[in-house]
C-alpha positions as CSV (number, residue, x, y, z in Angstrom):
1,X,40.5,-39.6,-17.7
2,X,38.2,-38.1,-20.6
3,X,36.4,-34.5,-19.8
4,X,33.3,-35.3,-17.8
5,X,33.8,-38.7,-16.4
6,X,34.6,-39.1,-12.5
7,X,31.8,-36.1,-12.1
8,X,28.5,-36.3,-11.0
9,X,25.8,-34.3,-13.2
10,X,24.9,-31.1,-12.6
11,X,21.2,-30.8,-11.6
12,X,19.4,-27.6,-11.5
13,X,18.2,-25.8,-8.6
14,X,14.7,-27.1,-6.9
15,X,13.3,-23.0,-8.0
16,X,14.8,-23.3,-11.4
17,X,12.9,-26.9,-11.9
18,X,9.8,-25.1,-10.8
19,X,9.8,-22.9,-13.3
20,X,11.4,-25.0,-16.4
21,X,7.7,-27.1,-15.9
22,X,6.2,-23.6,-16.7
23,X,4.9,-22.9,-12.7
24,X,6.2,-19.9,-11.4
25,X,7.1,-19.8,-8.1
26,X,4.9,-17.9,-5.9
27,X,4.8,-15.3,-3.6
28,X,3.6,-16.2,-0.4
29,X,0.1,-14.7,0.9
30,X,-0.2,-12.3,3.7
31,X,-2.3,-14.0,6.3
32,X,-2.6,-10.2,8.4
33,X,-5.3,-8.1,7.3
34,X,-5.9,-4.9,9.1
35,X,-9.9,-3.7,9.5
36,X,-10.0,0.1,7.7
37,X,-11.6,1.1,10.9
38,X,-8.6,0.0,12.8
39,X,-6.2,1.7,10.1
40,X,-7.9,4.9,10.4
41,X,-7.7,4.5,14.6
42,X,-4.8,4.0,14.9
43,X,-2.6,6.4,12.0
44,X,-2.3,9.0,14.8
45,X,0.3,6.7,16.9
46,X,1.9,5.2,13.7
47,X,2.6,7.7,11.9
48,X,6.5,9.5,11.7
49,X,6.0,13.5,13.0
50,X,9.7,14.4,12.4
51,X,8.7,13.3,8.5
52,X,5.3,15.5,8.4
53,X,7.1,18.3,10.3
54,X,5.9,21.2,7.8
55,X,3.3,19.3,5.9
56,X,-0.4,20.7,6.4
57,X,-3.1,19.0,4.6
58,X,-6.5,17.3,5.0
59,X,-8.0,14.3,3.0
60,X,-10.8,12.2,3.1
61,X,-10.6,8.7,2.6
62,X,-13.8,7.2,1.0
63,X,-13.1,3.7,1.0
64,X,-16.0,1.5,-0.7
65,X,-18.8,-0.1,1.4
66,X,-16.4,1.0,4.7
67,X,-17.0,4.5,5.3
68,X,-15.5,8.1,5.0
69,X,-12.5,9.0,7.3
70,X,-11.2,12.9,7.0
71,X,-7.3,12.6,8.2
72,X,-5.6,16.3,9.0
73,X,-2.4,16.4,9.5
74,X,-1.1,20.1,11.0
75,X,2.9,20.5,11.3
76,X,3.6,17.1,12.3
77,X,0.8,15.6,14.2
78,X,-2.2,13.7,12.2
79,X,-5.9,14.0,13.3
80,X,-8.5,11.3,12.1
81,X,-12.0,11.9,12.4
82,X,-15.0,9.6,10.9
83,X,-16.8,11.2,8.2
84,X,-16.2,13.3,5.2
85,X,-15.7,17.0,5.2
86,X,-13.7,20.1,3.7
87,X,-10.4,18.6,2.8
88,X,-7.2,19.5,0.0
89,X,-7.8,16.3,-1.8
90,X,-10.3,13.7,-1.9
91,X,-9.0,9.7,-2.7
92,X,-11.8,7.0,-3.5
93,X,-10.8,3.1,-3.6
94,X,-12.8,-0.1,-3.2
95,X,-11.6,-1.8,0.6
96,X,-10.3,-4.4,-1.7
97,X,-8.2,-2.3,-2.7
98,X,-7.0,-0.2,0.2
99,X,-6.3,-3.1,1.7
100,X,-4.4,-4.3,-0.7
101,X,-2.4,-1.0,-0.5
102,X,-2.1,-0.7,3.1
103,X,-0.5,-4.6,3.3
104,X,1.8,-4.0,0.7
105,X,0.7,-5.6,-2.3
106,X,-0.6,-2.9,-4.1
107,X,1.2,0.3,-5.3
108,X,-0.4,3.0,-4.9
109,X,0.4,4.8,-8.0
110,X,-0.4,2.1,-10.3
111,X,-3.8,1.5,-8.4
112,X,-3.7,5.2,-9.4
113,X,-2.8,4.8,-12.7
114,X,-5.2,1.5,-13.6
115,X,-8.4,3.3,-12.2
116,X,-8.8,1.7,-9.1
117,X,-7.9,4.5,-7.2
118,X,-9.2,7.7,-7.9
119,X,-8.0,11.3,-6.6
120,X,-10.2,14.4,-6.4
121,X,-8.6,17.5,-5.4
122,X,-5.1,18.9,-4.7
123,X,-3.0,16.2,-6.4
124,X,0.4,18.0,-4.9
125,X,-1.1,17.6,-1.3
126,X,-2.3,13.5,-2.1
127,X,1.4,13.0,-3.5
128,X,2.8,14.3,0.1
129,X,0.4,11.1,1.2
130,X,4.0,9.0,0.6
131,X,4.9,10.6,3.5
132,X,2.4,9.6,5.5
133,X,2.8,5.7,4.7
């Protein structure tokens, strides 16, 4: 028997044909999107205390066309209050973008980094935000 005969031909993968036509395969779309205003509500119960233990801050979240939101957070437990006020640092994004962030598609820091989010204030206390997410 010659090399090769008796064998039946290797065919690629479905995913690899996919992308030898030049399609990517793509990611599939989140179908849950969460309202700011419900974000904002609800923070206080979803958010970790043992990892803010320590951490005392305020922002305000000015999300576009939404509203303002000023979230303290004081040893642990997180406050949320509508409206702006005094706070360590200031973060501006469109809602497109926050929630884009919030579900996961967006990282923060390039958002950051591209313009479309933008940070006024203590930049130490908005990079403790990780924490917080």
């Amino acid at each position: 028997m010659l090399p090769g005969e008796g064998r039946r031909p290797v065919r690629p993968r479905p995913s690899r044909l996919r992308y030898r036509s030049g399609r990517r395969p793509t990611r599939p779309k989140r179908s849950i999107t969460v309202a700011t205003k419900d974000f904002f509500d609800s923070l206080p119960s979803r958010a970790d205390a043992t990892k803010l233990a320590g951490m005392n801050n305020s922002y305000v979240f000015d999300i576009e066309g939404e509203g303002e939101w000023l979230v303290t957070v004081a040893d642990g437990q997180i406050s949320v209050a509508e409206g702006g006020g005094d706070a360590d640092a200031t973060i501006s994004t469109s809602s497109e973008t926050f929630d884009k962030i919030v579900a996961g598609d967006q990282n923060p820091t390039t958002a950051y980094m591209t313009g479309k989010l933008k940070i006024k204030g203590d930049m130490g206390a908005a990079m403790k935000l990780q924490k917080l997410f």
